[in-house]
Backbone bond lengths (Angstrom), bond angles and torsions (degrees), N, CA, C in turn:
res aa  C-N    CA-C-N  psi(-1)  N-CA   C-N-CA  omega(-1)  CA-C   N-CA-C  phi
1 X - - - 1.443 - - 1.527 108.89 -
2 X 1.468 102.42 125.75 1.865 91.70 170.34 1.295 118.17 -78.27
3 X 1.269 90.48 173.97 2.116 106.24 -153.91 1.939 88.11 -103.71
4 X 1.468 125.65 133.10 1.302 116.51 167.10 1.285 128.96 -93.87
5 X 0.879 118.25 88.72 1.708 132.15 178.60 1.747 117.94 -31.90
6 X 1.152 119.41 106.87 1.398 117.31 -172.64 1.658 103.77 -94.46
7 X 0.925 129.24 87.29 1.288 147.09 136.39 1.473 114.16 -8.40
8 X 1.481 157.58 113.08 1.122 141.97 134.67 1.102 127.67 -51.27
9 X 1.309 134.80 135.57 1.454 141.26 -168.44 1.661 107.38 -145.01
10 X 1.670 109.80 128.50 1.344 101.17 176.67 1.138 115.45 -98.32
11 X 1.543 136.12 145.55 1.403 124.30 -156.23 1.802 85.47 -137.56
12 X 1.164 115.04 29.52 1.700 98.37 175.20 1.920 90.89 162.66
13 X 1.572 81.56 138.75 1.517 109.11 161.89 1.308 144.12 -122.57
14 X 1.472 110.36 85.73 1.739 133.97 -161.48 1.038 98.44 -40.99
15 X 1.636 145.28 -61.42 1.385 134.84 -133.00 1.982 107.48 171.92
16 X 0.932 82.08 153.55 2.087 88.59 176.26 1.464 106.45 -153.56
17 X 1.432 108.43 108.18 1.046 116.24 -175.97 1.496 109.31 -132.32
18 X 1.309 119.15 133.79 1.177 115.03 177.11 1.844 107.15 84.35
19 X 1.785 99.16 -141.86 1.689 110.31 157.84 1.283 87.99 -91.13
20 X 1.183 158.99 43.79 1.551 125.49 159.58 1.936 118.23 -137.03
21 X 0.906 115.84 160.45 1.208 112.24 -155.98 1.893 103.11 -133.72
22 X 1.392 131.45 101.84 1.259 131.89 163.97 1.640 125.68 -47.33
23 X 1.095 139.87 127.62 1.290 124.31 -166.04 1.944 103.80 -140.67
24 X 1.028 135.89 123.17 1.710 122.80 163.38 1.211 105.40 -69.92
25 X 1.437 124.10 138.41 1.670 127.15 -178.66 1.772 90.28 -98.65
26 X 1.143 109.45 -178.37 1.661 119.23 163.97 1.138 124.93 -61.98
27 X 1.406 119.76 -28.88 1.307 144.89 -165.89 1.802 105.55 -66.86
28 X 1.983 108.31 -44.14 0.816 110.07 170.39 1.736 113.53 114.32
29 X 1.366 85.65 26.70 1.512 107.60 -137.02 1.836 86.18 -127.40
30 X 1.489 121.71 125.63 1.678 105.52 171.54 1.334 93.03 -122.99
31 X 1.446 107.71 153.92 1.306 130.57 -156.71 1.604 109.18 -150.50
32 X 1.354 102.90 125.95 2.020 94.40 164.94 1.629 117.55 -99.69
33 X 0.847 84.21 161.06 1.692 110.93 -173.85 1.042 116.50 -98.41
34 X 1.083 141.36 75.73 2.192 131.52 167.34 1.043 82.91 -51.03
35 X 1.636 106.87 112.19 1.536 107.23 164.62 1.885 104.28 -85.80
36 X 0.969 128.47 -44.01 1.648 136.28 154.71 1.565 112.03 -5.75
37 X 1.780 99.76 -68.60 1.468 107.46 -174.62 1.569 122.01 -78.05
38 X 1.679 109.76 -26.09 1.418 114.40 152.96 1.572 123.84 -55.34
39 X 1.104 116.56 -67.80 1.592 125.08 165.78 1.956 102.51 -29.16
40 X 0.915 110.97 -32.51 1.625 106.18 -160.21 1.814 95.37 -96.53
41 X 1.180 92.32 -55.05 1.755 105.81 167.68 1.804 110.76 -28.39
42 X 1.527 92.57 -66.68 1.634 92.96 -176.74 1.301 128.61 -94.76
43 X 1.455 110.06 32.11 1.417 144.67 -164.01 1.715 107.20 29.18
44 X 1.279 101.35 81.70 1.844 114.01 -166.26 1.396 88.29 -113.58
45 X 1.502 121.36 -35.59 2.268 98.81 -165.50 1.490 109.47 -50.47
46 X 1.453 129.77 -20.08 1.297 103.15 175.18 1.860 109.70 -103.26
47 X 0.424 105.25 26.44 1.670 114.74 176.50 1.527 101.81 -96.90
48 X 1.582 110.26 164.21 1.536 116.37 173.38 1.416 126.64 -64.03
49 X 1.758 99.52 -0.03 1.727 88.78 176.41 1.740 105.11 -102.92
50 X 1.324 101.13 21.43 1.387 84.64 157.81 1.583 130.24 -77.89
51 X 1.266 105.18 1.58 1.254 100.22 166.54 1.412 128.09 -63.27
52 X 1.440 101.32 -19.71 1.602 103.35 -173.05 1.845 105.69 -83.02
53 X 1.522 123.17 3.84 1.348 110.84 146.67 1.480 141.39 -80.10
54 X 1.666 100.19 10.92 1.127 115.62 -177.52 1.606 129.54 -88.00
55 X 1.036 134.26 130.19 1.982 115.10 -158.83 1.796 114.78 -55.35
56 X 0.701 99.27 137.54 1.443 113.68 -163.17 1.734 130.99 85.66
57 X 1.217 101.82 -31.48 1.556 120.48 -169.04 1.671 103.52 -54.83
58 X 1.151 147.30 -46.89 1.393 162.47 -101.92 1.793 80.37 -128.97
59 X 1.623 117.03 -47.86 1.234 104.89 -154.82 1.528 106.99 -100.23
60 X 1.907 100.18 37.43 2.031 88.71 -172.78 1.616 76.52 -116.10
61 X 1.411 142.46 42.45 1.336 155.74 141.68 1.532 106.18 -24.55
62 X 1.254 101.45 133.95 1.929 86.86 161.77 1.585 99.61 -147.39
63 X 1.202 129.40 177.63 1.621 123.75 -178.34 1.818 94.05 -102.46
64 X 1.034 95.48 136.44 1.717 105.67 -178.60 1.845 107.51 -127.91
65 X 1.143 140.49 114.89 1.287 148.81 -172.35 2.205 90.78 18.25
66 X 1.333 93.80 78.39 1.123 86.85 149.30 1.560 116.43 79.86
67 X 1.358 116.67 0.04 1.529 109.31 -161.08 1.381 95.83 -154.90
68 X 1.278 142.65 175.89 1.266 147.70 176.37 1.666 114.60 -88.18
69 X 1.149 125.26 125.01 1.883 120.82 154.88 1.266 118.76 -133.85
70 X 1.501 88.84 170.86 1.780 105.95 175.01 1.360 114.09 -135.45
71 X 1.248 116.65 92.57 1.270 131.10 148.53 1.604 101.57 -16.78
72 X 1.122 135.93 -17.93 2.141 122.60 -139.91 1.521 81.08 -122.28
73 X 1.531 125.39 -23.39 1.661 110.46 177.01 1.569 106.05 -73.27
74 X 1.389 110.31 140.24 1.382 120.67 155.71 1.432 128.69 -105.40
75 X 1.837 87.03 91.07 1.999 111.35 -168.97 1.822 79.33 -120.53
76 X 1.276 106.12 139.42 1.399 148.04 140.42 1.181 141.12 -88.22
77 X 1.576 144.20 131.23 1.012 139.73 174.09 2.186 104.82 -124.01
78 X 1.376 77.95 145.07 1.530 93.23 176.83 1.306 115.64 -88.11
79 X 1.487 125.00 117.16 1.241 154.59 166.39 1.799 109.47 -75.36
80 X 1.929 92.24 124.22 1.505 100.32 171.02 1.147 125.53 -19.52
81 X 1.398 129.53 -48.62 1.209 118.56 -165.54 1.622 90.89 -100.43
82 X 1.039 155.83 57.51 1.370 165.28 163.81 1.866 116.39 58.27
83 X 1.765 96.16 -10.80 1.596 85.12 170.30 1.716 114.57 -58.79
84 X 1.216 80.62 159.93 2.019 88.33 178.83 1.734 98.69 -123.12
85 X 1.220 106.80 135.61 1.290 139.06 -152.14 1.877 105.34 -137.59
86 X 1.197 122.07 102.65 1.314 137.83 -158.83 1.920 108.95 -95.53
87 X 0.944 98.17 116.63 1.460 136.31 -166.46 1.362 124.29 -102.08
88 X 1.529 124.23 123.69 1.173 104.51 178.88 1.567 138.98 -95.70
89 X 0.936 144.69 179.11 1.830 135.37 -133.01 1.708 68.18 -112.00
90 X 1.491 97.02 140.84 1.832 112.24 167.48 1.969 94.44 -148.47
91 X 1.048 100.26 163.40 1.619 103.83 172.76 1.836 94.08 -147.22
92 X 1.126 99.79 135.59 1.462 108.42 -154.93 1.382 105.81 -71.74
93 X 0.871 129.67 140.51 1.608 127.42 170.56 1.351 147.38 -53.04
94 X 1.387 115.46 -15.85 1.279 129.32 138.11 1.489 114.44 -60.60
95 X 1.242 126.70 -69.06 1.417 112.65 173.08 1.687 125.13 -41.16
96 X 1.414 108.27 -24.43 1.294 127.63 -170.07 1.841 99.59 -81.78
97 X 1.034 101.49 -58.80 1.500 107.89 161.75 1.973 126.14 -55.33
98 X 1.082 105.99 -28.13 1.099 114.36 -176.13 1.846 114.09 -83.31
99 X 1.629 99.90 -25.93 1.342 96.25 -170.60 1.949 90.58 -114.71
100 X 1.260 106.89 22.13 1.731 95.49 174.60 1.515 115.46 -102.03
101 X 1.200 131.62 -172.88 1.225 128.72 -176.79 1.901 95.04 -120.33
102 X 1.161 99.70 149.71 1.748 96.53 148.65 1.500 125.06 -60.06
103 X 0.874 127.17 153.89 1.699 141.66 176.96 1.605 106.31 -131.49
104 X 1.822 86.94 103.84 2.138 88.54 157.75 0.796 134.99 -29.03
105 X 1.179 128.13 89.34 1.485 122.25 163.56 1.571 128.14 -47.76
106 X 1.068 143.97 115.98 1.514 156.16 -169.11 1.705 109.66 -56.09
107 X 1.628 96.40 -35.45 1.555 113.79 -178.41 1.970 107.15 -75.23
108 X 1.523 98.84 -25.43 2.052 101.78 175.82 1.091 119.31 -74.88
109 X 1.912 106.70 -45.28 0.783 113.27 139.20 1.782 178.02 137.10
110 X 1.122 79.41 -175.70 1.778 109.40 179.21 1.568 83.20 -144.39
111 X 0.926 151.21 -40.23 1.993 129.10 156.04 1.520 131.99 -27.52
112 X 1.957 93.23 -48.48 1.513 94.35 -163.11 2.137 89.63 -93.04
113 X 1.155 115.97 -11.12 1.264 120.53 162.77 1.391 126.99 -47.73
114 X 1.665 89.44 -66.49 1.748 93.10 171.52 1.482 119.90 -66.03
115 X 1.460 122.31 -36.01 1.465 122.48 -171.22 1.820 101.41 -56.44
116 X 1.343 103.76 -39.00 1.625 98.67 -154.70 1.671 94.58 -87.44
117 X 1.288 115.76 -5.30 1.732 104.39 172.50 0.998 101.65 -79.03
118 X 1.430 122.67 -66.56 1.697 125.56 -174.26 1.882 116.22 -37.64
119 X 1.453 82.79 -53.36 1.829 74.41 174.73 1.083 121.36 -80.29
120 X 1.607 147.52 -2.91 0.799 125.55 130.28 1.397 149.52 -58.31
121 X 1.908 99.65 -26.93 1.698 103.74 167.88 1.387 93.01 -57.30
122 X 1.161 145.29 -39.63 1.383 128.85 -142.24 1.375 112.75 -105.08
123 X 1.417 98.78 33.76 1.839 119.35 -164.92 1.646 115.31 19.79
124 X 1.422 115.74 58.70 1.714 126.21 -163.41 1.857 91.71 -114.02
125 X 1.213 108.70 139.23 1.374 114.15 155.68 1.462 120.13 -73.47
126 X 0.989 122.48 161.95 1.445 130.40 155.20 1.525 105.64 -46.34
127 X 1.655 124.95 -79.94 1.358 90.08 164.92 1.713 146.76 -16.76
128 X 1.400 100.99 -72.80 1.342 124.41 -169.72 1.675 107.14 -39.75
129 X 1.520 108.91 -46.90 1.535 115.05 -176.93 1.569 92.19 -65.75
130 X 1.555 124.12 -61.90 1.322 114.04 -167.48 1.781 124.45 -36.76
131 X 1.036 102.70 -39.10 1.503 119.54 -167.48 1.621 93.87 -66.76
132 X 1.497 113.27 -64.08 0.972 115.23 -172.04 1.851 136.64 -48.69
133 X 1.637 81.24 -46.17 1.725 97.44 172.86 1.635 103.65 -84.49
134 X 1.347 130.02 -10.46 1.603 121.28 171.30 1.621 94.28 83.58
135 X 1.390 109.17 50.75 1.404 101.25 176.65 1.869 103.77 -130.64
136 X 1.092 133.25 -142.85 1.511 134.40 160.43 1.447 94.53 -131.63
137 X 1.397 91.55 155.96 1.801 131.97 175.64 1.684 95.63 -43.53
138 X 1.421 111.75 -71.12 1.355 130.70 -172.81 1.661 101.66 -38.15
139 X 1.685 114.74 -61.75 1.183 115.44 -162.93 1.775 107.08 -57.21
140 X 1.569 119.50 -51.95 1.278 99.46 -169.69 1.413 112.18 -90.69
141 X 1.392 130.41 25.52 1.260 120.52 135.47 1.535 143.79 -77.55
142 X 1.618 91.98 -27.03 1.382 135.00 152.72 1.967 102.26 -32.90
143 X 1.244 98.87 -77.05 1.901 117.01 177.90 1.507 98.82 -58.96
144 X 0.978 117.13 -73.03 1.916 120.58 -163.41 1.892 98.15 -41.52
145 X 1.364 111.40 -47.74 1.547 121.95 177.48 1.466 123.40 -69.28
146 X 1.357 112.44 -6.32 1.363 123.95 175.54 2.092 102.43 53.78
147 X 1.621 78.55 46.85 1.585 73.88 161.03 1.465 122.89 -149.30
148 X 1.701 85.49 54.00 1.790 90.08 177.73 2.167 91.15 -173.92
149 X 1.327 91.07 150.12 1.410 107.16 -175.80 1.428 90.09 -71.79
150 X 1.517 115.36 167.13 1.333 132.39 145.63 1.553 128.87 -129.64
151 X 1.358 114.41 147.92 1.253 120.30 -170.10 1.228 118.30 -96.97
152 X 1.401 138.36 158.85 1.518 119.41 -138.63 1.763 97.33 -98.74
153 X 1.539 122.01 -11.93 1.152 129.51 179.75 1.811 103.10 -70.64
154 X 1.116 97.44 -50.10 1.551 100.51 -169.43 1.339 124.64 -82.68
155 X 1.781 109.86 -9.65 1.178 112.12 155.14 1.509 119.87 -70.89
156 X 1.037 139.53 -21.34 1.068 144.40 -157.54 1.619 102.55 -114.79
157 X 1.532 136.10 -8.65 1.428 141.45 162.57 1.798 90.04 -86.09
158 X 1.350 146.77 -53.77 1.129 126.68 177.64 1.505 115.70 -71.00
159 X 1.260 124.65 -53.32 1.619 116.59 159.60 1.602 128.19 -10.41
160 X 1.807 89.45 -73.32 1.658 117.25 -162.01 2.076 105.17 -88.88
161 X 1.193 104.96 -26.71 1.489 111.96 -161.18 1.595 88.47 -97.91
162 X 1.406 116.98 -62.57 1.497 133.93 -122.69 1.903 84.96 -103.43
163 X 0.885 121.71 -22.12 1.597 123.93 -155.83 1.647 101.28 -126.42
164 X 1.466 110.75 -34.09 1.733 109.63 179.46 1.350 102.67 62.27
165 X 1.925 109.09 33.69 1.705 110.21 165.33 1.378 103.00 -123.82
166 X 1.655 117.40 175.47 1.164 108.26 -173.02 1.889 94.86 -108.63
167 X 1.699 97.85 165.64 1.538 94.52 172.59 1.341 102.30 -102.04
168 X 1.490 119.27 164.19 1.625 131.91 140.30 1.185 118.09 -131.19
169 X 0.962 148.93 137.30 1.223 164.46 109.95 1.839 145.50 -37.31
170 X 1.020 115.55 93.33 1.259 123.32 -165.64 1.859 115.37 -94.36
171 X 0.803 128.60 163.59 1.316 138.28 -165.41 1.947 98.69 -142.04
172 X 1.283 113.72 117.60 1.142 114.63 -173.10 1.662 105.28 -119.26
């Protein structure tokens, strides 16, 4: 049986501030980039993308099938017949993923915020909710600590099951 290779792919670019650059992966997952400490990582400051430590340079970024470029680096590649044909600087997205960090999401939270008020109004342990919503101890400390995603089913078995509150959801 073949094995399916999950590929990272960036499908969106939150923000660029500074050296660093916010990105959503496929996964669903946003993450920043020290682009500074990457560049240094893959020993790039003396290469032509050091231009992108320069003010402004970093932010003429655009998303290209999935991955980040810069049109503004001046990288070349050599063509069979020896013309050189100028190319723009990309760093693949797995590597891009590999050298980024996660970024809090505001939406986790204010999740693992609300979960741990309610169960405490409702004088419940961390256990006690687990059992109840059919989840583990680990997991909703996991959430309350803002150190784990949640899925929209299982928010709503600790919410609706685990809490005896109702959810809503708004779209702003």
């Amino acid at each position: 049986m073949r094995k399916t290779l999950k590929i990272p792919r960036i499908l969106k670019i939150n923000w660029i501030r500074d050296m660093s650059i916010s990105v959503v992966f496929n996964n669903g997952e946003s993450r920043i980039i020290d682009v500074y400490g990457l560049l240094k990582k893959l020993d790039l400051i003396n290469s032509p993308a050091r231009i992108l430590l320069e003010p402004g340079e970093l932010s003429k970024v655009e998303l290209v099938d999935n991955t980040l470029s810069w049109e503004n680096v001046e990288q070349y590649i050599t063509l069979r017949g020896g013309d050189k044909r100028k190319v723009p600087f990309e760093i693949g997205a797995d590597v891009l993923f590999r050298y980024s960090k996660p970024e809090k999401s505001e939406f986790l939270i204010k999740i693992g915020r609300m979960i741990k008020e309610n169960r405490l109004k409702s004088g419940m342990t961390q256990q006690e909710l687990a059992l109840k919503s059919g989840t583990t101890r680990t997991y909703i400390s996991r959430i309350e600590n803002e150190r784990s995603d949640i899925e929209l089913g299982t928010l709503r078995k600790i919410i609706e099951t685990g809490l005896g509150k109702k959810i809503e959801i708004q779209i702003k």
